[in-house]
C-alpha positions in Angstrom: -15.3 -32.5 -35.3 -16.9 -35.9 -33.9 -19.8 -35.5 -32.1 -17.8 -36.1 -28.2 -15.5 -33.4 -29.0 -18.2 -31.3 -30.0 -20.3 -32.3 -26.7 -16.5 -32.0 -24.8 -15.8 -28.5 -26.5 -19.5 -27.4 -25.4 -19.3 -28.2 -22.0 -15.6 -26.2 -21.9 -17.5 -23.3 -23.3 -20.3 -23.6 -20.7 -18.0 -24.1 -17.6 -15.5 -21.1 -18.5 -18.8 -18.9 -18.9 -20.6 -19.7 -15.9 -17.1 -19.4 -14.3 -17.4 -15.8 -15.5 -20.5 -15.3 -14.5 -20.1 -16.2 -11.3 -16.9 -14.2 -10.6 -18.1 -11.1 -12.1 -21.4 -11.0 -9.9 -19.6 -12.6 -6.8 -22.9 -13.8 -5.6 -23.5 -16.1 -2.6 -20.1 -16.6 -1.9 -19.8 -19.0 0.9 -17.8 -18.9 4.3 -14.6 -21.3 3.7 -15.5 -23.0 7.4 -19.0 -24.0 5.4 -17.9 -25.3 2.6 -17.8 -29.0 1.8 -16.3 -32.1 -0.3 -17.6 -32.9 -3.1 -18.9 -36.5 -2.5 -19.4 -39.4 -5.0 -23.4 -38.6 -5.4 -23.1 -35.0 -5.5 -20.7 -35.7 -8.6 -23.2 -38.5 -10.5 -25.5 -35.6 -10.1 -23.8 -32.5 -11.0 -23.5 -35.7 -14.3 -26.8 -36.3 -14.6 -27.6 -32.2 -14.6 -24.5 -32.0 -17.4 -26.1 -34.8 -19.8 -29.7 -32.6 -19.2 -28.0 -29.5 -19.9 -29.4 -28.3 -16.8 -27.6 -25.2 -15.5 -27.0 -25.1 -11.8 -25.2 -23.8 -8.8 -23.3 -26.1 -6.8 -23.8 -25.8 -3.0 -26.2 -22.7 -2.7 -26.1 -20.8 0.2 -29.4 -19.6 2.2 -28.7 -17.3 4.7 -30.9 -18.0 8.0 -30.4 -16.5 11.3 -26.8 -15.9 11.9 -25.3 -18.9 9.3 -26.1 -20.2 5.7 -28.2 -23.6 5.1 -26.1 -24.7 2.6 -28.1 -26.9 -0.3 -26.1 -29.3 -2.7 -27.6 -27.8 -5.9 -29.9 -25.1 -7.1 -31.6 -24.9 -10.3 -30.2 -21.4 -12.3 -33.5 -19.2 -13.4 -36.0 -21.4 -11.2 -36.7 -22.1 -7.8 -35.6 -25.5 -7.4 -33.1 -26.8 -5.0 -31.2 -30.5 -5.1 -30.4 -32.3 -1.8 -28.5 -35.6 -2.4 -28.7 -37.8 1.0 -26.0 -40.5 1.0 -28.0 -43.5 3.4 -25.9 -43.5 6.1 -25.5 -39.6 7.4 -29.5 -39.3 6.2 -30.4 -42.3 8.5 -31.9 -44.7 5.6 -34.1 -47.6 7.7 -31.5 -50.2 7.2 -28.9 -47.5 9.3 -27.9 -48.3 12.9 -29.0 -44.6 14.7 -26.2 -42.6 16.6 -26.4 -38.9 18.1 -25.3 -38.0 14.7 -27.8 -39.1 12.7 -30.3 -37.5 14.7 -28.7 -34.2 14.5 -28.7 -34.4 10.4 -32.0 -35.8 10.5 -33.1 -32.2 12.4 -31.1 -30.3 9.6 -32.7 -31.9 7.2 -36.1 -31.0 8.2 -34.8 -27.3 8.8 -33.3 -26.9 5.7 -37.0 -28.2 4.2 -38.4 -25.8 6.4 -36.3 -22.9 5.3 -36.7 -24.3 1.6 -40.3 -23.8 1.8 -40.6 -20.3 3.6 -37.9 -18.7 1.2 -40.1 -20.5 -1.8 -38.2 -22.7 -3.2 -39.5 -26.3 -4.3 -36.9 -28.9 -2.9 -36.5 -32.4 -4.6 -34.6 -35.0 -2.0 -32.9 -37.8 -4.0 -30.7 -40.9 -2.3 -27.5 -42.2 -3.2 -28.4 -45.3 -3.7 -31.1 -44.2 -6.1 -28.2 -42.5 -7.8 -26.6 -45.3 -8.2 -29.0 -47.8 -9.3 -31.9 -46.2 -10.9 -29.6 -43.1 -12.7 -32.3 -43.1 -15.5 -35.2 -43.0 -13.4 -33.8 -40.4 -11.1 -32.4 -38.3 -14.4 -36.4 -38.7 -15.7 -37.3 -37.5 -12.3 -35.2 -34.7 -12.6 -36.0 -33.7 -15.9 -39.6 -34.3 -15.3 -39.6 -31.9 -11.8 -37.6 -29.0 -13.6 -39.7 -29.2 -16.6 -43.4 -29.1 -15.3 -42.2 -26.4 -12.4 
């Protein structure tokens, strides 16, 4: 077996048991009127987190007053939540500011907030840093999880 249907056969293995996992313990299953796409970043990450062997939830409910913060990815076995912020809905400098910018920009400092209190460390990557630096922000990643 070549060494990418090895590394294809691997990941099939992984997916179908976390798949597993997750449906037997049923854990933090999320309101259908809370879920979201999957956008472009979220997928180079969920890549990056693949290639590191990294094993992680995808959009990870914490529950705070009467709703869920929902965060794109949380670290399995450690306290570590993901937030990939696309420039334009996070309000990068270069953005011309509407209402709704202002009103992710407050749920983004709640959901840091929230992060901390609950204990959780929380590592805020952009999009564009996706894009063009995807080694430096996989060695980030790799480097955060690893000396956590």
């Amino acid at each position: 077996m070549n060494s990418e249907k090895r590394k294809s056969w691997y990941f099939q293995i992984l997916y179908q048991k976390k798949k597993q996992q997750l449906s037997e313990k049923s854990i933090h299953k999320i309101p259908d009127r809370l879920k979201k796409h999957e956008t472009n970043i979220e997928r180079i990450m969920k890549r990056i987190l693949r290639e590191l062997f990294i094993d992680y939830e995808f959009q990870f409910p914490i529950k705070w007053a009467n709703t869920y913060k929902i965060y794109d990815f949380k670290i399995s076995n450690k306290n570590i939540l993901i937030e990939v912020d696309g420039e334009y809905w996070h309000s990068a400098e270069d953005v011309k500011k509407n209402f709704m910018h202002l009103k992710n920009k407050k749920n983004d400092y709640l959901k840091n907030i929230i992060a901390k209190k609950r204990g959780y460390k929380l590592i805020r990557i952009w999009g564009k840093d996706l894009q063009e630096k995807y080694d430096d922000v996989k060695q980030r990643i790799s480097e955060e999880i690893i000396n956590y």
